[in-house]
DSSP file (Angstrom, degrees, kcal/mol; ACC not computed):
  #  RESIDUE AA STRUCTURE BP1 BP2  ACC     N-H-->O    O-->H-N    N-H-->O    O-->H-N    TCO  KAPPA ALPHA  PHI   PSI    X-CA   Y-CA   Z-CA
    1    1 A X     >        0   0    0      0, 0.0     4,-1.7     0, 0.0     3,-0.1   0.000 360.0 360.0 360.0 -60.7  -51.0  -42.0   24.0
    2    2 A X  H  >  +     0   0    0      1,-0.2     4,-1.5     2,-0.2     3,-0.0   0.877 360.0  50.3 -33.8 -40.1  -50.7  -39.9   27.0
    3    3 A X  H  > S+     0   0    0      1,-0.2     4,-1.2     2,-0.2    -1,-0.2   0.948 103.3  57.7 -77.3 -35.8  -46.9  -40.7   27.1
    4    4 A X  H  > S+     0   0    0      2,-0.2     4,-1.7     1,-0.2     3,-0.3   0.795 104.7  52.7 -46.6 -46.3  -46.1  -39.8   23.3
    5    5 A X  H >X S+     0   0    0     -4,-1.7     4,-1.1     1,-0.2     3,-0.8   0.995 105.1  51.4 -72.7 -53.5  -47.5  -36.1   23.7
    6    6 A X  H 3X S+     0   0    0     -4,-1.5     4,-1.3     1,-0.3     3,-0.4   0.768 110.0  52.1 -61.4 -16.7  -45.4  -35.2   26.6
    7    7 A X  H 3X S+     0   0    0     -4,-1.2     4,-1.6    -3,-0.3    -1,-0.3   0.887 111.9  44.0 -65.3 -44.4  -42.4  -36.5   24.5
    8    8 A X  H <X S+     0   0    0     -4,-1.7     4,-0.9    -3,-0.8    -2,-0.2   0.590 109.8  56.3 -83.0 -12.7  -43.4  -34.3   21.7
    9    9 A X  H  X S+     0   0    0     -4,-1.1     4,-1.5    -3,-0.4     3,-0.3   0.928 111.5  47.9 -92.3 -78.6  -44.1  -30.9   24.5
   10   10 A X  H  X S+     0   0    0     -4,-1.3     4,-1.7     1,-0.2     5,-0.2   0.766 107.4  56.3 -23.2 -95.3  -40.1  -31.5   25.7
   11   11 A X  H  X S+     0   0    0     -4,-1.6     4,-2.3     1,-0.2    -1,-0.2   0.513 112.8  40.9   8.4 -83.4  -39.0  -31.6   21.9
   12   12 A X  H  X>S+     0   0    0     -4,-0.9     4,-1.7    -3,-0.3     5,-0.6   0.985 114.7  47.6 -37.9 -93.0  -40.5  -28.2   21.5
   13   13 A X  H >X5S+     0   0    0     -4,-1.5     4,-5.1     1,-0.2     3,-1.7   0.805 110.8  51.6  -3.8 -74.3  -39.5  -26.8   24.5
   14   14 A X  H 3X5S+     0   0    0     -4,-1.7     4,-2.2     1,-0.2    -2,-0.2   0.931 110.1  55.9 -43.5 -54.9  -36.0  -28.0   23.9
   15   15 A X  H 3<5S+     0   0    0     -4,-2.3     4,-0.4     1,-0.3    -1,-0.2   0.704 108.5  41.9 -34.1 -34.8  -36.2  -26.3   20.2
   16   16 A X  H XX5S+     0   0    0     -4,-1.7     4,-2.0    -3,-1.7     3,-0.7   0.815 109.1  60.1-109.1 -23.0  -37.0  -23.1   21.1
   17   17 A X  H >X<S+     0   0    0     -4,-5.1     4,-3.4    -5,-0.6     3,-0.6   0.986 109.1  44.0 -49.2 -51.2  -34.6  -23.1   23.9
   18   18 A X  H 3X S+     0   0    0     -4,-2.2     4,-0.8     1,-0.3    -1,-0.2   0.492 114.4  46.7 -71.5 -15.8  -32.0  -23.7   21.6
   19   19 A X  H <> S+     0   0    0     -3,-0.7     4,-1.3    -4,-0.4    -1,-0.3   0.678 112.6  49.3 -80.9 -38.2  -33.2  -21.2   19.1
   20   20 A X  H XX S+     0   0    0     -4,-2.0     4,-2.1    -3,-0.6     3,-2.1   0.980 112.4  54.4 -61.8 -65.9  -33.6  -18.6   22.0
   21   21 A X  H >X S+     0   0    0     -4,-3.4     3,-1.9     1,-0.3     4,-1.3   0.898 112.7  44.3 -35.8 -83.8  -29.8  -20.0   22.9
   22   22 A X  H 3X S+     0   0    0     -4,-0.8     4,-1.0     1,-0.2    -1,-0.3   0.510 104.5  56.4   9.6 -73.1  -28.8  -19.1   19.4
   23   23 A X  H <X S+     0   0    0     -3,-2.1     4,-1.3    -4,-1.3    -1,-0.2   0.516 107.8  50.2 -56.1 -39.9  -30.3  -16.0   19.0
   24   24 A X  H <X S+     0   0    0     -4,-2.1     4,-3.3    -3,-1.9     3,-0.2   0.968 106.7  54.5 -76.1 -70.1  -28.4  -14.6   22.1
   25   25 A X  H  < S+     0   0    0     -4,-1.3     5,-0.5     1,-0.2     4,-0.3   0.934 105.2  57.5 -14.5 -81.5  -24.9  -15.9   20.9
   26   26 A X  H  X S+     0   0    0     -4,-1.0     4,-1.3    -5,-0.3    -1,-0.2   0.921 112.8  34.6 -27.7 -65.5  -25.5  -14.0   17.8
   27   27 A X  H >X S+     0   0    0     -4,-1.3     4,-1.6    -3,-0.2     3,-1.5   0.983 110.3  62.5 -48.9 -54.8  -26.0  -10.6   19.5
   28   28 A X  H >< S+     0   0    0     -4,-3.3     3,-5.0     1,-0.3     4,-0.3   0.808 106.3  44.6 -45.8 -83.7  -23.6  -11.1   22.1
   29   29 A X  H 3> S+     0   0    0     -4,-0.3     4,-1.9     1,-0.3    -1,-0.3   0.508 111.3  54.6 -37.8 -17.1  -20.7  -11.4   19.5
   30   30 A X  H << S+     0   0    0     -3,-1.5     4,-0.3    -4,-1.3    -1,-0.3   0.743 105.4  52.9 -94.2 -14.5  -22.0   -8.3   17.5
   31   31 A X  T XX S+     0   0    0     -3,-5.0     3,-3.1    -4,-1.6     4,-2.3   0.949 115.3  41.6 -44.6 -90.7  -21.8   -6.5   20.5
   32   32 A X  H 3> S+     0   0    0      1,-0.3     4,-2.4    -4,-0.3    -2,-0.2   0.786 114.0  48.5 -18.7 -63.3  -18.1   -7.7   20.8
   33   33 A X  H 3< S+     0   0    0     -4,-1.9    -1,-0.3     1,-0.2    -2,-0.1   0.629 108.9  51.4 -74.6 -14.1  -17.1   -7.3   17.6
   34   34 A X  H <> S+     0   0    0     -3,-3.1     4,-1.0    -4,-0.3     3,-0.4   0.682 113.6  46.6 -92.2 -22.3  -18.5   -3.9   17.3
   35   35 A X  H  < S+     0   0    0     -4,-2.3     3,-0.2     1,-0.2    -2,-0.2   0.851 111.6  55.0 -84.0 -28.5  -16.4   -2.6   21.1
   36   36 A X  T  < S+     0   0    0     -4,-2.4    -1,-0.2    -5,-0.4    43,-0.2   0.737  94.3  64.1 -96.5  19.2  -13.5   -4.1   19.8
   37   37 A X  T  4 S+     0   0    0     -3,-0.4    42,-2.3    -5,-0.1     2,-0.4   0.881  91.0  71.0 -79.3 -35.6  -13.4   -2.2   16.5
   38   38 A X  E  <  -A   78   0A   0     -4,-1.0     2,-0.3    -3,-0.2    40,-0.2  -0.638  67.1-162.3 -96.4 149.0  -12.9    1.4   18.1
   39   39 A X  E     -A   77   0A   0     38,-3.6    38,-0.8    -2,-0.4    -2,-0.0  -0.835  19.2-153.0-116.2 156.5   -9.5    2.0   19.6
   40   40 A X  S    S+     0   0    0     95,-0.5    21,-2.3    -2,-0.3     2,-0.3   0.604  84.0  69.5-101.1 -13.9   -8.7    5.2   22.4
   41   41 A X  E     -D   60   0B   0     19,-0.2    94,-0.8    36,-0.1     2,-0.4  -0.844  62.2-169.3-114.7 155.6   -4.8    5.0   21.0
   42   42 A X  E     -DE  59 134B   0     17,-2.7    17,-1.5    -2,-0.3     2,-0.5  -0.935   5.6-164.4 -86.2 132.5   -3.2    5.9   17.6
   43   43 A X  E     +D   58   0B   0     90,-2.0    89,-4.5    -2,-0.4    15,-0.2  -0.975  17.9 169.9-128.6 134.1    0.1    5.1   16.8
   44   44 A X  E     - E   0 131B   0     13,-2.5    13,-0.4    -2,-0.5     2,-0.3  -0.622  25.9-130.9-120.9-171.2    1.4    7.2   13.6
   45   45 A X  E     - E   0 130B   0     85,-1.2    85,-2.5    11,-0.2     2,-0.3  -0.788  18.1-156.4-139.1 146.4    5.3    7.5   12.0
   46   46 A X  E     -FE  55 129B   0      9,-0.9     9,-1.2    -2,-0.3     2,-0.7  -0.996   1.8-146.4-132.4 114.0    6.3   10.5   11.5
   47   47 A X  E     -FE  54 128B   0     81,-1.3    81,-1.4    -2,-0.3     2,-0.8  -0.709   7.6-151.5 -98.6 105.3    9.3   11.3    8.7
   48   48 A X  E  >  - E   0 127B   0      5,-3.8     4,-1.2    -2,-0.7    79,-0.2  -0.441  18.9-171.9 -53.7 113.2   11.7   14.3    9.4
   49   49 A X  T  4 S+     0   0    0     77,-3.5    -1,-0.2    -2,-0.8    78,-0.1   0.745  80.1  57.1 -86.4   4.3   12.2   14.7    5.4
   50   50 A X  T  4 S+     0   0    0     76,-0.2    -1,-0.2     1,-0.1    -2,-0.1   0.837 126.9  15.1-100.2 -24.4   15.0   17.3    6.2
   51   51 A X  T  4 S-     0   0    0      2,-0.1    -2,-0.2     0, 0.0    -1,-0.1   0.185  97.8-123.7-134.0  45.4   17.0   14.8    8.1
   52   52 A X     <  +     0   0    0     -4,-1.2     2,-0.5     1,-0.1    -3,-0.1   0.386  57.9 144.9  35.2  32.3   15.5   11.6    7.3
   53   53 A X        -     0   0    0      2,-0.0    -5,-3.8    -7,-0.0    -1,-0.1  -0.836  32.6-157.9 -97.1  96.6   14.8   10.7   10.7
   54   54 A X  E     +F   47   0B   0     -2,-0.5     2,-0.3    -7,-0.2    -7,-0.2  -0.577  13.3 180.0 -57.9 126.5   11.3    8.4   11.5
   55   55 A X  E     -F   46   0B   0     -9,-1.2    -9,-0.9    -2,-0.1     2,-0.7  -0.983  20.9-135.7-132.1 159.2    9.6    8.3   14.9
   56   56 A X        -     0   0    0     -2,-0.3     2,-0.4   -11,-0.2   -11,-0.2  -0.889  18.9-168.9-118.5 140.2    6.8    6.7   15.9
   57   57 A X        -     0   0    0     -2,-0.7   -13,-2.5   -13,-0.4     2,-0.9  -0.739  11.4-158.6-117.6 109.3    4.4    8.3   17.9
   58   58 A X  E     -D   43   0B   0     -2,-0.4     2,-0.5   -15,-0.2   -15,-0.2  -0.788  21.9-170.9-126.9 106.2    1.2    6.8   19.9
   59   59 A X  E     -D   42   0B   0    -17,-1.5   -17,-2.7    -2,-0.9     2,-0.4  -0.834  20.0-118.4 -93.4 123.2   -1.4    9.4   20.6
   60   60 A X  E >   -D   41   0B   0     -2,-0.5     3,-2.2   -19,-0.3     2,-0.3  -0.751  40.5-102.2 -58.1 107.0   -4.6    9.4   22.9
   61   61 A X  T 3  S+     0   0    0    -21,-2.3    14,-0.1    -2,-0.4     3,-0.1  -0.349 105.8  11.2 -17.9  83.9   -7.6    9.8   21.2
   62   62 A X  T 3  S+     0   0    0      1,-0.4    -1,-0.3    -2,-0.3     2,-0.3   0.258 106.7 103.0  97.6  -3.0   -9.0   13.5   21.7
   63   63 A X    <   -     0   0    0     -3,-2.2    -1,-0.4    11,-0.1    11,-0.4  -0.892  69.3-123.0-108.2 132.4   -5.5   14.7   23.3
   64   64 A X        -     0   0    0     -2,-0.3     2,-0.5     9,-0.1     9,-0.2  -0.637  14.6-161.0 -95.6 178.3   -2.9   16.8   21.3
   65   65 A X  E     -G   72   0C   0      7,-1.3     7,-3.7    -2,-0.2     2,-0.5  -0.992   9.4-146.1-174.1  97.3    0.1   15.7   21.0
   66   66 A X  E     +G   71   0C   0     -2,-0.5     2,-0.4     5,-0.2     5,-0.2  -0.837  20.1 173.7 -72.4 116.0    3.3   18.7   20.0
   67   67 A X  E >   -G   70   0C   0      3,-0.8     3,-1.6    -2,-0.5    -2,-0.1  -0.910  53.1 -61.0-131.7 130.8    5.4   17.5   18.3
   68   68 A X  T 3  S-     0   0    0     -2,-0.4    -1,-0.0     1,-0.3     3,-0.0  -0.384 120.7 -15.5  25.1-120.0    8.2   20.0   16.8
   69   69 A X  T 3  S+     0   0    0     -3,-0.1    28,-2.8     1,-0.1    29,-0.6   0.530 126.0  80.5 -83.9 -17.3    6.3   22.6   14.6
   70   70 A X  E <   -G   67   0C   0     -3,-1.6    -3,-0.8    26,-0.2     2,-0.4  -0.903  59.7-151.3-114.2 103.0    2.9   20.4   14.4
   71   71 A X  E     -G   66   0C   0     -2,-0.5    24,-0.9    24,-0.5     2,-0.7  -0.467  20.6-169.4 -44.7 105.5    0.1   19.8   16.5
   72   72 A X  E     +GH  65  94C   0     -7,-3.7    -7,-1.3    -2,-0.4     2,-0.3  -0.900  11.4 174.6-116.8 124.5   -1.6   16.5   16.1
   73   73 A X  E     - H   0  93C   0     20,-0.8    20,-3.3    -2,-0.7     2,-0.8  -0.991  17.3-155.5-126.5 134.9   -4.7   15.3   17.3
   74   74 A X  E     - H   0  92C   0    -11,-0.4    18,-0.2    -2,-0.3     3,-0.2  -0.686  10.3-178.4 -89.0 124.7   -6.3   12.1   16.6
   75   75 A X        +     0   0    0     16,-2.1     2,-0.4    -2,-0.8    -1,-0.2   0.985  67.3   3.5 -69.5 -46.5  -10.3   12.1   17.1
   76   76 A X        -     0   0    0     15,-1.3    15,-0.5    -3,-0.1    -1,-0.2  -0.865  54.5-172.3-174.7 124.6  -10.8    8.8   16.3
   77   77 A X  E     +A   39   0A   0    -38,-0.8   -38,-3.6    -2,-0.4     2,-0.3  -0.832   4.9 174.9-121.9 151.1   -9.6    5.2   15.3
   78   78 A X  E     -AB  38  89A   0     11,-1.4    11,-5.2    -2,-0.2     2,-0.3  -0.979  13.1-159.9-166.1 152.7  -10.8    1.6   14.2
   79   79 A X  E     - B   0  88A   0    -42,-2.3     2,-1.6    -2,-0.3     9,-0.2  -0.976  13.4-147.9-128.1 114.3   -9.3   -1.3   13.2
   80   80 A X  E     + B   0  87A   0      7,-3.6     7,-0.6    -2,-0.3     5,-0.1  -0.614  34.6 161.1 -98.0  84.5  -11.4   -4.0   11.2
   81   81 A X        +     0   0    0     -2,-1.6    -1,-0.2     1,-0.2     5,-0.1   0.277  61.8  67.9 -86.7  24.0   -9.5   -6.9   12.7
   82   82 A X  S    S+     0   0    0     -3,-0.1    -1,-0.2   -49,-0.1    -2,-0.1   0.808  81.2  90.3 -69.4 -44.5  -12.1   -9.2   11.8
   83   83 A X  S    S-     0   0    0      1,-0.1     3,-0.2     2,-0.1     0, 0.0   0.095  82.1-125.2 -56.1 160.4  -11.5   -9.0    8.1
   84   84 A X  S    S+     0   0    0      1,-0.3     2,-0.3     2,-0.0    -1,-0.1   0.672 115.2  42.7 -80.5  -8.6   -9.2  -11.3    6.3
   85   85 A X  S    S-     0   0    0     -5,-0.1    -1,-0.3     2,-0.0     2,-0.1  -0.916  94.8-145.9-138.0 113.0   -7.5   -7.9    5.0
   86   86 A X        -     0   0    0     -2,-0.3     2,-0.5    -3,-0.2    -5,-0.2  -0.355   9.4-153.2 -96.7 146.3   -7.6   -5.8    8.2
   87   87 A X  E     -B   80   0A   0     -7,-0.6    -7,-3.6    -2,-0.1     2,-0.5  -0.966   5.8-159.4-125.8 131.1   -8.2   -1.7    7.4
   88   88 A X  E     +B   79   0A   0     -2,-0.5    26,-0.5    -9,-0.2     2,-0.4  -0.985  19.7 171.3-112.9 114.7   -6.8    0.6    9.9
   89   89 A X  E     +BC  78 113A   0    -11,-5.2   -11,-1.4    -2,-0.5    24,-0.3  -0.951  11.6 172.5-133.4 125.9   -8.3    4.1   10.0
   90   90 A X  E     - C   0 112A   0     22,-2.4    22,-2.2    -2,-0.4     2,-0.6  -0.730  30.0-124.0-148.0 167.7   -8.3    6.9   11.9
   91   91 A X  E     - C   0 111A   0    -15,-0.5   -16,-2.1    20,-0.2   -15,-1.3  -0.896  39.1-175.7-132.4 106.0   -9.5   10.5   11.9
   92   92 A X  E     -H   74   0C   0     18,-0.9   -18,-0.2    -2,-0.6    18,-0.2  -0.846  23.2-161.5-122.8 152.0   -6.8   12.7   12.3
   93   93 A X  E     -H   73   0C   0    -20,-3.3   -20,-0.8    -2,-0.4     2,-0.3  -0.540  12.8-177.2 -89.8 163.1   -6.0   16.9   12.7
   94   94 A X  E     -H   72   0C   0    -22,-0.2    14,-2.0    -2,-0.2     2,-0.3  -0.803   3.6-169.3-172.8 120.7   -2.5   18.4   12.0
   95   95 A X        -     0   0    0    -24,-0.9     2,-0.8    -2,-0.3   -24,-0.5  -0.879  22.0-131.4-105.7 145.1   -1.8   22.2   12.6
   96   96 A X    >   -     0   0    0     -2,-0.3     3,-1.0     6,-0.2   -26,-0.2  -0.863  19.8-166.3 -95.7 109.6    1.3   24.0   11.5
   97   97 A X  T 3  S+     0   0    0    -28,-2.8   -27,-0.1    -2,-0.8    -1,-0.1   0.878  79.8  69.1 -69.3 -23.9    2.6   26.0   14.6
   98   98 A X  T 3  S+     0   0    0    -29,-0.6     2,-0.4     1,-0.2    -1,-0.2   0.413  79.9  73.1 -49.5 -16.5    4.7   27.8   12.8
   99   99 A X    X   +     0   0    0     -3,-1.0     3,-0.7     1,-0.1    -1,-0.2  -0.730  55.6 177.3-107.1  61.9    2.2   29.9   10.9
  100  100 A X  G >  S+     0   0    0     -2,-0.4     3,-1.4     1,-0.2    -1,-0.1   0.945  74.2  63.9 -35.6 -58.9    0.9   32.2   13.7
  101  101 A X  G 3  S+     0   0    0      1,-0.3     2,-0.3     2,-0.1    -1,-0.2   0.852 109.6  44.5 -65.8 -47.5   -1.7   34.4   11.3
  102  102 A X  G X   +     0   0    0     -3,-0.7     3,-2.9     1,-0.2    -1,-0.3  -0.348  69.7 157.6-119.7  40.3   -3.8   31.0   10.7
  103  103 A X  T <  S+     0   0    0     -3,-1.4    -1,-0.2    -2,-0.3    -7,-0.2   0.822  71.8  34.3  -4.9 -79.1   -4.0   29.6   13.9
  104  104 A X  T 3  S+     0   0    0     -3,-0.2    -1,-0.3    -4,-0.1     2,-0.2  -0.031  83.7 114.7-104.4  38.8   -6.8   27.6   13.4
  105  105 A X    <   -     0   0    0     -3,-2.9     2,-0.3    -9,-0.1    -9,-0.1  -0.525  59.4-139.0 -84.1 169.5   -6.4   26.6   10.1
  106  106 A X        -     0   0    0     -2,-0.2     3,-0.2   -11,-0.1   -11,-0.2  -0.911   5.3-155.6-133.1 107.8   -5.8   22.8    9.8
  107  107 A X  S    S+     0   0    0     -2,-0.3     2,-0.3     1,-0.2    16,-0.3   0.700  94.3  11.3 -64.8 -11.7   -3.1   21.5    7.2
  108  108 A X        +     0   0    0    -14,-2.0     2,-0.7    14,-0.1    -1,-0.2  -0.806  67.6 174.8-166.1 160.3   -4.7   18.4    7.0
  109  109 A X        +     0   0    0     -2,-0.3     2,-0.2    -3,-0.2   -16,-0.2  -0.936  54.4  70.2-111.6 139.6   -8.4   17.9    8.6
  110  110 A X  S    S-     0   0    0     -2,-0.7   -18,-0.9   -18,-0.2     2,-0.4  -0.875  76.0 -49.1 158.3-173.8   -9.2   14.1    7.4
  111  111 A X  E     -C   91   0A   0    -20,-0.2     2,-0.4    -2,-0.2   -20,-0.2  -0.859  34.2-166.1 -78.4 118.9   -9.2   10.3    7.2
  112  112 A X  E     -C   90   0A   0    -22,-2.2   -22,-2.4    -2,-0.4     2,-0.1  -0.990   3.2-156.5-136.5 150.6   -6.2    8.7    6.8
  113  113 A X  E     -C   89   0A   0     -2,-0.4    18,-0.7   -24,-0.3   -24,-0.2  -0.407  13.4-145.8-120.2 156.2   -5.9    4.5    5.6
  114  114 A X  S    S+     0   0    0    -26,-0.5   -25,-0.1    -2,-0.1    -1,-0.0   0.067  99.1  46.4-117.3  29.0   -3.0    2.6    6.5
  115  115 A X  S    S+     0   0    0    -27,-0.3     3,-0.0     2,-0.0   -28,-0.0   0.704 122.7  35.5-123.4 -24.1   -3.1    0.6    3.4
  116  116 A X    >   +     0   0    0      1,-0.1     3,-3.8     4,-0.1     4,-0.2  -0.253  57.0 156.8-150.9  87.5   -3.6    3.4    1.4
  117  117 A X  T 3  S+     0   0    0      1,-0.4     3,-0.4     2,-0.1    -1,-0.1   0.648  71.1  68.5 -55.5 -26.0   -2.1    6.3    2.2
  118  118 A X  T 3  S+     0   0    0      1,-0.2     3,-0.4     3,-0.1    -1,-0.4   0.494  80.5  88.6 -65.5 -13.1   -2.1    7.9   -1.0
  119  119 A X  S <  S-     0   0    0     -3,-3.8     2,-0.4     1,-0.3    -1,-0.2   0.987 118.7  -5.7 -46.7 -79.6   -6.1    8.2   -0.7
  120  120 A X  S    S-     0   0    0     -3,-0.4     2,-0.3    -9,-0.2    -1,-0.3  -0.939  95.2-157.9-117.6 106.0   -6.1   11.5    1.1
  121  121 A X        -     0   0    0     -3,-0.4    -3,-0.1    -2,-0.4     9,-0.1  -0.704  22.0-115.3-110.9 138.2   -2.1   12.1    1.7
  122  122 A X        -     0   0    0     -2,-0.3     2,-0.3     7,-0.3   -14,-0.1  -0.373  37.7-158.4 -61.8 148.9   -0.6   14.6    4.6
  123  123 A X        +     0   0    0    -16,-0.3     2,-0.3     4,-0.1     4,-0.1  -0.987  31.7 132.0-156.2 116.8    0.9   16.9    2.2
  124  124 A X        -     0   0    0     -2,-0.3    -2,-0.0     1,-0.1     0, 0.0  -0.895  52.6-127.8-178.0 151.9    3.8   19.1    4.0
  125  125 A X  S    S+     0   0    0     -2,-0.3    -1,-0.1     1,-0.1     3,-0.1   0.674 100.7  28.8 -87.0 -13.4    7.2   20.1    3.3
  126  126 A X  S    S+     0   0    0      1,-0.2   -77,-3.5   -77,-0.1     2,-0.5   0.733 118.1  40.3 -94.4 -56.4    9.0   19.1    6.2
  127  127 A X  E     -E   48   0B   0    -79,-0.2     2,-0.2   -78,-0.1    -1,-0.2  -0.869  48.2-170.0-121.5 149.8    7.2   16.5    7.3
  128  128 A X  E     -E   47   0B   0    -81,-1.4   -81,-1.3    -2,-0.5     2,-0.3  -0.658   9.7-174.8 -98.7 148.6    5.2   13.2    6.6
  129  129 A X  E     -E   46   0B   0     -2,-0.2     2,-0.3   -83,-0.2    -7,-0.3  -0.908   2.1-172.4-124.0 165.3    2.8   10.6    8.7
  130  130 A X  E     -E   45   0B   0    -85,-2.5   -85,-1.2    -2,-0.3     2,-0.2  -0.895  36.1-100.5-165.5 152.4    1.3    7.8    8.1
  131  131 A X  E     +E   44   0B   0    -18,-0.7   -87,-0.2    -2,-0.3   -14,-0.1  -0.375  41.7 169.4 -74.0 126.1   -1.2    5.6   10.1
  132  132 A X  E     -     0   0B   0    -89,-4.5     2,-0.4     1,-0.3    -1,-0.1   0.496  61.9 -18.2 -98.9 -85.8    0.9    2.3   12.0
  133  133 A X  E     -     0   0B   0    -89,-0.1   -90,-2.0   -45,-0.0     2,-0.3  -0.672  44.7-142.5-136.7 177.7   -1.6    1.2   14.0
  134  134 A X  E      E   42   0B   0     -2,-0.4   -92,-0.2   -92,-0.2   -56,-0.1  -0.752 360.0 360.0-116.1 161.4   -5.3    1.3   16.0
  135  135 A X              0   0    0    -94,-0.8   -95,-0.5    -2,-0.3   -93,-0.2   0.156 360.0 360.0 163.3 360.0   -6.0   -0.3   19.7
């Protein structure tokens, strides 16, 4: 009799270790999966539309970044590489230097998708961007 309960004390034990075990695994990886979502770099292409010339551009998160007439900063990017259809997004600023009197106006203040740019679209007569990639 005696020996039968101490079998049945282990059991238990063992159970809620393994539930405890469990329970930690779980967190860890939503930890993880939540650090690796935000990225510190941007990478954009940028289309001369007057002489049809693309470059692509990889920008620090919170730094601006001149590039001809436009000032670009990205604040902030994430990448849902978990998903089975991965969304790249970033939150980007764009001044025209060229327009002195409106300094601090921003020609486009936003979100921008790489999957669909057309959501909220950089709208400018010389040049275009679009979101490459997050890390």
């Amino acid at each position: 009799m005696q020996f039968k309960k101490n079998i049945k004390v282990g059991k238990n034990k063992f159970n809620l270790f393994l539930i405890f075990l469990v329970i930690c695994l779980f967190n860890f990886s939503e930890i993880k999966s939540e650090n690796n979502l935000e990225g510190k770099k941007t990478d954009i292409k940028i289309l001369d539309k007057i002489s049809s010339k693309n470059e692509l551009i990889r920008l620090i998160n919170n730094e601006e970044y001149i590039y001809k007439d436009l000032s670009i900063k990205s604040i902030k990017c994430t990448d849902s590489e978990f998903d089975d259809n991965p969304e790249i997004k970033a939150y980007i600023q764009v001044r025209d230097l060229t327009k002195k009197d409106r300094n601090n106006v921003y020609v486009f203040n936003g979100w921008m998708f790489s999957s669909s740019p057309s959501i909220e679209p950089f709208d400018h007569p010389v040049y275009d961007i679009w979101l490459i990639n997050c890390y």
